[in-house]
N, C-alpha and C positions, 0 to 999 in steps of 0.2 A: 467754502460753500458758494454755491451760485445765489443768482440775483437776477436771472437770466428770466425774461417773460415764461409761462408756461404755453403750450403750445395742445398737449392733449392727454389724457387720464385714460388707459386700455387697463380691465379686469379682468381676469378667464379664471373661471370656477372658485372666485370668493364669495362665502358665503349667496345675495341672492344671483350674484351675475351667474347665474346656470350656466350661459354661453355668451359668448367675448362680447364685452361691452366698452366699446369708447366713445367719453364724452370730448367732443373737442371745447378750446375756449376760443373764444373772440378775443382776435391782434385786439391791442391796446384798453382792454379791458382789465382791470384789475379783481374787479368783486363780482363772483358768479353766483349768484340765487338760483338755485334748485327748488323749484315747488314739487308737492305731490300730497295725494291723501297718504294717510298714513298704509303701510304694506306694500307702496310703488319700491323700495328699495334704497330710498333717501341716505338711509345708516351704512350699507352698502361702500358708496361712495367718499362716505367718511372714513369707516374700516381701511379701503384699501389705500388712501392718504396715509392713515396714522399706522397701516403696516410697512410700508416704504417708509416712512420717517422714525419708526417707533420699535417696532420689530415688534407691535402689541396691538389688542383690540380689546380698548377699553369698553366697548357697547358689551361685552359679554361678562364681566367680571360682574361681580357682588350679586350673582343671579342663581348660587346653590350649586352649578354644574362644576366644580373644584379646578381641574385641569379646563383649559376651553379649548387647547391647540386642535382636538377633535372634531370640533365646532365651525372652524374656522373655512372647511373645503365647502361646495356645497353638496347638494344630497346626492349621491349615490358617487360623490369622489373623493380623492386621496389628497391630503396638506400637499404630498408631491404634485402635484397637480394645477396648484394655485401659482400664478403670474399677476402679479403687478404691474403696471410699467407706465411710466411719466415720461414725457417727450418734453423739453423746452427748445427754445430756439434750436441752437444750436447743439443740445447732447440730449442725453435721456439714459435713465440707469431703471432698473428692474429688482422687483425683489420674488426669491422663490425660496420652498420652506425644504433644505435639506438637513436629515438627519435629527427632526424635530428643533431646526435651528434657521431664524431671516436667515438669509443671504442676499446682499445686497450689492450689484453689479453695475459699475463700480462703483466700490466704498467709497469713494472720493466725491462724487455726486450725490449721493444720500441727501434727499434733504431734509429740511429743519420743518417740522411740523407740530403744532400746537391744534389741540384738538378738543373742543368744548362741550359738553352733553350735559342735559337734564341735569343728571345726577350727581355730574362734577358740580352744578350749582350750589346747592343742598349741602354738599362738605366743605366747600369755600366758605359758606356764609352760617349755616347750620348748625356744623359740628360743635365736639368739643374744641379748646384752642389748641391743645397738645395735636388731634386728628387736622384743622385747617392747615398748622405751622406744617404738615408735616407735606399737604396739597402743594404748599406755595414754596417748600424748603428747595427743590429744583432751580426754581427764579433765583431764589435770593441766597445761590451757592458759597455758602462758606466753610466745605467741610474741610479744606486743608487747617484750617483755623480750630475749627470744631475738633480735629485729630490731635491738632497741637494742646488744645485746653485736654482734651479726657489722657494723653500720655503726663503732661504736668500734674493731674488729679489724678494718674495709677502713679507716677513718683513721689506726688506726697503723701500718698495712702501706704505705699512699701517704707518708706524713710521712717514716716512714725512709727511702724511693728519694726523697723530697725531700732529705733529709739529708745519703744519700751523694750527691746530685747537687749542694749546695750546699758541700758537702766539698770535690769538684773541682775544681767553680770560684773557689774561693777560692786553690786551688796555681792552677789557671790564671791568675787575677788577678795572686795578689802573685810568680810568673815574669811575668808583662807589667810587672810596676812594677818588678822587680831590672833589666829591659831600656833599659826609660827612666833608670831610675838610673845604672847604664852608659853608655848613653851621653852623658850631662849629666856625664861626670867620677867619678860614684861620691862623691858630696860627702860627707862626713861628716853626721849621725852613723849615719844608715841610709835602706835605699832609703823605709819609709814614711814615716820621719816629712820626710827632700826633699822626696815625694812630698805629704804636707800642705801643708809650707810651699812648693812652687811652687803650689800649685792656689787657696791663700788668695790670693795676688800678686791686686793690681790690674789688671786688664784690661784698663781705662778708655784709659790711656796707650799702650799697646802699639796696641791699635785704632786714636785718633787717629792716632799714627804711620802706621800700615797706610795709611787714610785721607790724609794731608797726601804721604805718599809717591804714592799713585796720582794724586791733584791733581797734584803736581810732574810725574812722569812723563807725564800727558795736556797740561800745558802746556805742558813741554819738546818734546813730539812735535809739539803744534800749532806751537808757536815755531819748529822745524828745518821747518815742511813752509810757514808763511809768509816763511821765508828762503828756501826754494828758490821759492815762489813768485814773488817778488820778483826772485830772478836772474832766472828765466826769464822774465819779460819784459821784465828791463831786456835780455836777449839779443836779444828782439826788436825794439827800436825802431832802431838802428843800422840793419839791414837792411831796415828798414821805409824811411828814410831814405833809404837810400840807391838803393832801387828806386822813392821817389820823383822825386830828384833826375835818374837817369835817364829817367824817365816822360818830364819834363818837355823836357829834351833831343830826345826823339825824338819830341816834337810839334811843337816848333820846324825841326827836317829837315825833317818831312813838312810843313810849311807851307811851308816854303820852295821846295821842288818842284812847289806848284801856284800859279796866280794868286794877287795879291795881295788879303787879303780871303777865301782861301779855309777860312781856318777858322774866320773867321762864319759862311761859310755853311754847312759842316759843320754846325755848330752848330744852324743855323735847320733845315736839311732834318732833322736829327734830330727835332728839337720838332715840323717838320712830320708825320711818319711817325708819332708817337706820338698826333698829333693823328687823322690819320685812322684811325687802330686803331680808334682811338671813336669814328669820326663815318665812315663808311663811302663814306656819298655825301651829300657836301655841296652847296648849293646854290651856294656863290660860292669863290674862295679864301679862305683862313683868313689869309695875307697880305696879299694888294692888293684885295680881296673884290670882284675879276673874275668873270666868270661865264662868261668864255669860255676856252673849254678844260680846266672844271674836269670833265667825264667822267672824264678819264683822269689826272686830277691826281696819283694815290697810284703809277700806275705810274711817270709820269715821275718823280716824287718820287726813288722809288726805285734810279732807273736813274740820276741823277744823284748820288745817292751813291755807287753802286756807281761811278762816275767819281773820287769824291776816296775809296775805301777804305782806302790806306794811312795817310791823315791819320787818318783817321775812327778806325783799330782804333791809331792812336797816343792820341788824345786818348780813346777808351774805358781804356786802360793807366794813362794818368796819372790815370783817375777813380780807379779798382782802386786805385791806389798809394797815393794822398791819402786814401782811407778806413782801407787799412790801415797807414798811418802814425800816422792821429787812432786807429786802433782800441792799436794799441801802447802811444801814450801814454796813453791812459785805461788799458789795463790797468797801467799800471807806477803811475800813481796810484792807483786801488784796490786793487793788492797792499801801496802801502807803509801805505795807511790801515788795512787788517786786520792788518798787522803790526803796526802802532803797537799798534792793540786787543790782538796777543796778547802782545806787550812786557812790556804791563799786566798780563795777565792770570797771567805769565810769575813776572812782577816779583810779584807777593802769594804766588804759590806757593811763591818762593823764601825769602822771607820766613815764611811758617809751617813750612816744612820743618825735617825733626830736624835739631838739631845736630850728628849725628855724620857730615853731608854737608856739604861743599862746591859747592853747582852752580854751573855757569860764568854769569857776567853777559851780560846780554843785550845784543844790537850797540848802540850807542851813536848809529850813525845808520845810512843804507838806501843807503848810494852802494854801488856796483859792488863795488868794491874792501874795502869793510870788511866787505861779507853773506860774499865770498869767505873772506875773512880767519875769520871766526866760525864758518861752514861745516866750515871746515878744521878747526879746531882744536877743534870739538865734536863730531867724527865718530864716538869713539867712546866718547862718556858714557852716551849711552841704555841699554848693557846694564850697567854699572855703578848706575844708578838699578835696572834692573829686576832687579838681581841682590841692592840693599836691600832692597826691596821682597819677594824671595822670600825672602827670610833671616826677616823680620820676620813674611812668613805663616806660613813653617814654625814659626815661635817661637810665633805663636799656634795650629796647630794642634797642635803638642807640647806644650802647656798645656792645650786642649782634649782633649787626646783620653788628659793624662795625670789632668787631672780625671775627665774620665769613668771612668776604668781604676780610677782612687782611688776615687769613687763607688759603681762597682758591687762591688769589693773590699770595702768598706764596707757594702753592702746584702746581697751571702751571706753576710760574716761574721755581721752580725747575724739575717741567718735560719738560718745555722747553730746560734747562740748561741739563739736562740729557741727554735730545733727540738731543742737539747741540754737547755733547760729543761722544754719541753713534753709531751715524749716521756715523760719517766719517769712525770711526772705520768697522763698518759693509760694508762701502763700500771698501773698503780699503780688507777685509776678502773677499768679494766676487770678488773683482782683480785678489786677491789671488790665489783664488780658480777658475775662471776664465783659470786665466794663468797658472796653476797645470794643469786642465784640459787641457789645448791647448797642455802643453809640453808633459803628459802624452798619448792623442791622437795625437801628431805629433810622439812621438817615438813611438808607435804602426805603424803609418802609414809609418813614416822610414823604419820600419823594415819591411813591407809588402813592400816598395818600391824596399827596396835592393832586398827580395822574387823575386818579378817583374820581378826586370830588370836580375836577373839570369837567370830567365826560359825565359825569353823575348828573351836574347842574344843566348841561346839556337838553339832557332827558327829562330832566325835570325841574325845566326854570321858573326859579321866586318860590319855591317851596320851602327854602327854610332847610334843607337836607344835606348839604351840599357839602358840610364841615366833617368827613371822614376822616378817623384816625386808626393808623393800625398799628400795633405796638407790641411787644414782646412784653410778657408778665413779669413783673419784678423780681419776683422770687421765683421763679423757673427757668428751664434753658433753653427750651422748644416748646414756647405756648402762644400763639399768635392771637390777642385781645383785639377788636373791634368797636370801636365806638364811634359817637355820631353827636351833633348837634342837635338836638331836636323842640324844638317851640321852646328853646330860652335854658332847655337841663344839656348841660355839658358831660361829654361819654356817656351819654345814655347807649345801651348797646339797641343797636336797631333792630334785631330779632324781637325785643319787647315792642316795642312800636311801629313799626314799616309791618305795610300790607306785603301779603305773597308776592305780588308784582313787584315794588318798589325791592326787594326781596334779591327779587330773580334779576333784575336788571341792576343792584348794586354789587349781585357776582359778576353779573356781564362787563359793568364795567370795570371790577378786580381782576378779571382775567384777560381786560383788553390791556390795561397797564402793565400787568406782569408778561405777557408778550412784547409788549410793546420796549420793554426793558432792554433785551439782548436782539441786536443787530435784527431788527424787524424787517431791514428790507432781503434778507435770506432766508423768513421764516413764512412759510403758508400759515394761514388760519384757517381753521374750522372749527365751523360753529352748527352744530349740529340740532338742531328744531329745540332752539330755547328760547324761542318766542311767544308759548304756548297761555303765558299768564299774563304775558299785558295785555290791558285795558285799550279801547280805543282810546282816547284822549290821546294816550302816549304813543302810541305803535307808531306814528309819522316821525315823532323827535325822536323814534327810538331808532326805527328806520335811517332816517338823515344822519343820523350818529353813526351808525356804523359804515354810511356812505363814505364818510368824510375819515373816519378810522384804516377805512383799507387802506386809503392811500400810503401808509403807513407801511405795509406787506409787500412782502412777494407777490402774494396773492390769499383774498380771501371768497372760503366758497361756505355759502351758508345754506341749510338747508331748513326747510320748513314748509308747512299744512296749513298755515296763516292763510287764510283764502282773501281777505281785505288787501294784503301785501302783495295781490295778486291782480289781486282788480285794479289796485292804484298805480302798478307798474303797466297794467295791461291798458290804464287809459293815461298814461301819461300824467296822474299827478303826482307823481314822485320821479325825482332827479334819474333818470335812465342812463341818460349818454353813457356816462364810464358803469355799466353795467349789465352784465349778461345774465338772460333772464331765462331759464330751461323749466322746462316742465314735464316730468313722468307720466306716464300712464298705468295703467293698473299693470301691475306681473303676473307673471302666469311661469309657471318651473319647464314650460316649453320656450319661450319668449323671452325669459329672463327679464333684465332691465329692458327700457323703451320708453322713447322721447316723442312728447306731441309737437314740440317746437320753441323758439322762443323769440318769435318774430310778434313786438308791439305791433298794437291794431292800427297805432298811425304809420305806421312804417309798410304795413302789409296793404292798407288803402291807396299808399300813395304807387306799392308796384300795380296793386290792380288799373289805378288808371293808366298805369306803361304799358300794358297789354295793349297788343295791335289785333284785331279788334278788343276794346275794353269791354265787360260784359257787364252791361245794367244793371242785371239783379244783382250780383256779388258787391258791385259798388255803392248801390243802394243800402244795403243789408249793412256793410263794414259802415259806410259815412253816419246810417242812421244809430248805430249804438255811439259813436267816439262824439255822434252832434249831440246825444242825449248825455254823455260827460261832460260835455264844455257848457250844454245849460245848468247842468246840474250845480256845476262850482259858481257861475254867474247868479243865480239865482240863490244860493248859498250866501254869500258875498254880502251880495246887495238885501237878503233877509226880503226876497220877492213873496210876493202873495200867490203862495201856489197850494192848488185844492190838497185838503188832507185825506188822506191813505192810509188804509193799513197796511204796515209793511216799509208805508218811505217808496214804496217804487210808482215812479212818474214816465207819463210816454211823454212825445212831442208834441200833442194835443194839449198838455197839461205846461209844457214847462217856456215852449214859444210865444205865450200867451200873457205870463205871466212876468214878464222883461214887457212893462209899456211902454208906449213911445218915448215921453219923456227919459227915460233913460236907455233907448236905443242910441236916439239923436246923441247923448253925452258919451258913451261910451268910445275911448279910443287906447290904443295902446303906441306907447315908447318903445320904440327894438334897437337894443343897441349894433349896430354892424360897424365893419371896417371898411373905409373907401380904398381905392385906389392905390392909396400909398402908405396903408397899413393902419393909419390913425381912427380909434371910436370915435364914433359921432351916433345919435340915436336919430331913427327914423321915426313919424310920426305916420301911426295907419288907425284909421277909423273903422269901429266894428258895424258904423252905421248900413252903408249898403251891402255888409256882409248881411247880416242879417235880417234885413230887407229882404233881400232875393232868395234870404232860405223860408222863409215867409211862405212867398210867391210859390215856391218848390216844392216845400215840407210835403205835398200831397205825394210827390213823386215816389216816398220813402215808401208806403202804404203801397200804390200802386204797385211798381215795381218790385218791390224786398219780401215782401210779406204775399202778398194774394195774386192770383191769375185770373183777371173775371174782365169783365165786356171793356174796363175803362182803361185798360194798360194799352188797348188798342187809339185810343184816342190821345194818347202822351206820346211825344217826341221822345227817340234815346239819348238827345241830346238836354233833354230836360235831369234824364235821372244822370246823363255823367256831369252836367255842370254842376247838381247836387252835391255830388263828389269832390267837386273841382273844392267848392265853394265850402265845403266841411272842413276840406284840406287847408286851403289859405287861411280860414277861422281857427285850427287847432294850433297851425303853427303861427301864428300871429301871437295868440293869447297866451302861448305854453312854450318855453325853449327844451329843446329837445337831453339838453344837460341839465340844469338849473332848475327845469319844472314850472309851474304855475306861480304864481304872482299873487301869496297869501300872505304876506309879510308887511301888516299897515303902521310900522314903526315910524314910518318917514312923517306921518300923520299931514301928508298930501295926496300921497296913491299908494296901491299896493305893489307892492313887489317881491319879485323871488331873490333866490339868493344870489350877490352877484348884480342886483339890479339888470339880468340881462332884459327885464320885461317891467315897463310901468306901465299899471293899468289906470286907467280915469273913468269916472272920478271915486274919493275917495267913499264918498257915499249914494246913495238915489238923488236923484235931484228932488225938492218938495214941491 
């Protein structure tokens, strides 16, 4: 952030700047006073500060219009439309509204703007504390902090519903393990620690068992399915047999019913017909390899079987028979050979099976009558094996599933047990961290209080007010409490007590210390017409306060309608030198903003008499108001006897008159200067023949300034410029042009400003 003097403020189309408006500032000024009646555009000027710093415009919020970005162009233009732009020394960055978004060129220049209105007063001091803490939570940043407290207060809001949930299941657990307990007998000495000592047990065995049991049981199944194998084809060859035996029979009939010899030839005519299937048309017989009458060989062929058909479909019968006889026997061979195999296979299974079974022994041999015999008598052990077999799985899955049950009963307790350890701890950290917090935001806020109550006492010294506390509420976490000293009652909050003024200037000065917090010389202020409620009494020490406060800024640019703060600057009784004084004129939406000037009247006196020729009347005119300020304070002062008025308003007839002699003659002043070789030393000058010879003059003012009639002709022009001359030498004698007038009679010898750059004598009238 820069640091760098300001240099000039250029508007185009925010709000009232119609058309391009730039304020320049005065080299080596820091605090710019903006006067105007209210409507000149004062907030304007503010606005386009706090949108270059802010990317916001707080004049328009809290005022019903929802959105304000609308708002912000002026009349008949577009946000695109709006330019900001601030010049300092050496850079200058601009802001423009695209996209409904600042933009601000370059971001690196942006600067740091604090910006104060009416109505920010009112919430600072006003509000509830939860709405002030939440004004001043920007100053006094502690959200990394604040993020850290609400994720430690969501972890131990999630940990406890972890808690009570690992609470539950822990009774859900150890009721699942009273269940198992229960049903194993209730063994002594209790259902957890059964529950240990089953789930510790070997496994190893139990498994194998599982295992050697299903081995048995898939032998045993194969063993009873190659016995019935085995029956059933020894069933079959009997009948095989014996529809051989017949076959055979009933081809010897049908031979016998035809010639002798005729079931060779059967034989042959078959072999023939299969012959010609394949061989269609042959060239000789396939028998006597004739060639006569082989044409029609396949028909007669045929025809001559069809003569012996009953042999023919006999000895077809007895083929049928004689294959399924050999088919019979082979299977009854390969049934007992795979039986053999599962005998074997049988035989090992029974052999590693548990010992708390008996399986029945395998057939001893494969005849008829002993498969029958083993059949019988093993019909019903198969659900007896599978009935070990499910005893032993449930045995392992009631160990599994009462381990597992012990397990996880095991794992909530210990995150119970964990979360019963952790929890306090974490709450206990966020105390902590808590009360870190509070101490760390109450010494922030001490030290803005102490801030406070310095500039507070300032403004309002020996009041008794001066003792501001601002404090965070005990039992909350964002509630900014205010309290105060007030005639002897400790935290009295001052909203019950302080007048509106005292009010408005104990936010002024809350918001000059919370600026003044973070790197103030980067930061502009503005203070935008919150001057509106003090009282005379106070407006000079409130005045002098913020003189002395700028110094502090970058820059600060104040605006206000104060018409007193106008006049005291405009005649030099308030400290000017480090201050730039502008003043608005009325707006008009052709004219936009517009400057009368802000050249003091001693300053503007002193170019009119550098004018070559200097012009009488103007001189007159400027000498005769800034002569009627420096009697005014004199005669102030010293508590002169001057005629009473309605109103207070005295001319030079009234007030030159009223300074008698005796305290012309006394009257001198101390100026501090530097000689030669840098060292102060004070001059002594007497107001005596100053105001002598304005005496002698005063007519000139009249003459000259005011009227044109017979007597202006009989006055020298050098009467009405030494007027001038001599007004001059008298304001700056009595008045330093930084420091101001000389009302400060602490020294209780003479008055002086601040600074002593001015002693005036004597302390009182002379008697």
């Amino acid at each position: 952030m820069s640091t760098e003097p300001l240099k000039h403020l250029t508007l185009e189309h925010l709000r009232g700047a119609t058309v391009p408006f730039t304020l320049t500032f005065e080299k080596g000024k820091k605090l710019t006073v903006v006067y105007g009646e209210n409507g000149t555009g004062k907030s304007t000027l503010c606005d386009g500060l706090e949108l270059l710093g802010r990317g916001a415009i707080s004049s328009l919020e809290g005022k019903g219009l929802g959105q304000t970005l609308p708002f912000w162009a002026s009349i008949g233009k577009n946000a695109s439309d709006i330019s900001v732009t601030l010049a300092s020394t050496t850079k200058a960055c601009s802001a423009k509204i695209t996209k409904k978004q600042v933009v601000v060129d370059p971001p690196t220049e942006r600067p740091v703007v604090e910006v104060l209105r009416r109505s920010q007063l009112l919430r600072l001091i006003e509000t509830e504390p939860a709405k002030r803490y939440a004004e001043i939570q920007r100053f006094v940043d502690i959200s990394p902090i604040e993020t850290c407290e609400y994720s430690l207060r969501t972890l131990i809001r999630n940990l406890e519903e972890s808690r009570e949930i690992a609470v539950a299941r822990v009774d859900e657990n150890q009721t699942a393990l009273a269940e198992f307990w229960k049903q194993a007998g209730s063994p002594l000495p209790n259902a957890l620690t059964w529950a240990a000592t089953e789930s510790a047990r070997d496994q190893s065995q139990l498994d194998a068992d599982i295992s050697a049991f299903s081995k048995l049981i898939k032998a045993f199944t194969e063993l009873r399915a190659g016995v019935d194998t085995v029956r059933q084809a020894q069933a079959r060859v009997t009948p095989s047999g014996n529809a051989l035996t017949d076959a055979r029979a009933a081809v010897k009939i049908a031979a016998a019913a035809v010639a002798d010899g005729a079931s060779d030839l059967v034989d042959i005519l078959t072999a023939t017909t299969r012959y010609l299937q394949k061989h269609t048309k042959p060239s000789v017989c396939p028998v006597c390899e004739s060639a006569e009458k082989v044409a029609d060989l396949s028909e007669r062929t045929k025809a001559r079987i069809a003569q012996l058909s009953a042999l023919t479909s006999a000895k077809a019968a007895l083929v049928k028979a004689e294959r399924e006889a050999e088919s019979a026997n082979a299977g009854v061979e390969a049934a007992q050979k795979t039986l053999g195999e599962k005998i074997q296979l049988y035989a090992a299974a029974v052999a590693a099976a548990p010992s708390k079974v008996s399986p029945p022994a395998a057939p001893q041999s494969t005849d008829s009558a002993t498969l029958d015999t083993w059949a019988t008598s093993t019909a019903d052990y198969l659900p007896i094996l599978t009935q070990c077999q499910t005893e032993l799985s449930d045995q392992k899955r009631f160990r599994s599933l009462l381990k597992n049950a012990l397990k996880v009963c095991k794992e909530n307790t210990d995150e119970q047990h964990r979360l019963d350890q952790l929890l306090p701890r974490l709450k206990l950290a966020l105390s902590a961290c808590e009360e870190e917090r509070r101490k760390f935001t109450d010494g922030i806020l001490t030290g803005i209080s102490d801030e406070v109550g310095r500039i507070y006492e300032k403004m309002h010294p020996g009041e008794g007010l001066s003792k501001i506390t601002f404090q965070l509420a005990a039992a909350k976490r964002a509630s900014l409490e205010i309290g105060s000293k007030c005639y002897g009652q400790e935290n009295a909050p001052p909203q019950a007590f302080f007048s509106e003024s005292h009010l408005d200037t104990l936010g002024l000065c809350l918001f000059l210390a919370l600026a003044k917090k973070d790197k103030p010389a980067e930061t502009i202020l503005v203070l935008d017409d919150v001057l509106a409620s003090v009282d005379e009494p106070h407006v000079d020490r409130v005045i002098e306060t913020l003189y002395e406060e700028a110094a502090h800024f970058r820059h600060c640019l104040i605006t206000t309608h104060y018409r007193p703060w106008k006049q005291k600057l405009r005649w030099g009784w308030l400290k000017n030198g480090h201050c730039q004084f502008v003043e608005l004129t009325k707006w008009s939406s052709q004219r936009g903003l517009a400057l009368i000037g802000s050249i003091p009247d001693t300053v503007r006196l002193r170019a009119l008499l550098a004018e070559t020729p200097p012009d009488p009347q103007l001189v007159c005119a400027k000498a005769g108001v800034i002569l009627e300020a420096a009697l005014d304070f004199l005669t102030q002062i010293y508590e002169c006897k001057v005629p009473r008025r309605a109103g207070g308003l005295y001319t030079l007839g009234d007030l030159l008159p009223s300074i008698d002699k005796k305290l012309r003659n006394a009257l001198l002043v101390e100026v501090l200067e530097k000689d030669s070789t840098g060292a102060a030393a004070y001059r002594t000058a007497s107001l005596t023949p100053l105001l002598e010879e304005l005496i002698r003059i005063a007519q000139a003012r009249n003459v000259f300034g005011c009227h044109f009639n017979a007597l202006s002709f009989e006055l020298l022009d050098s009467d009405a410029i030494q007027f001038g001359q001599t007004v001059l030498t008298l304001i700056e004698t009595l008045a330093c042009p930084d420091a101001g007038w000389p009302k400060n009679d602490k020294s209780g010898k003479y008055w002086a400003n601040s600074g002593e750059t001015r002693r005036l004598h004597p302390l009182q009238q002379p008697s």
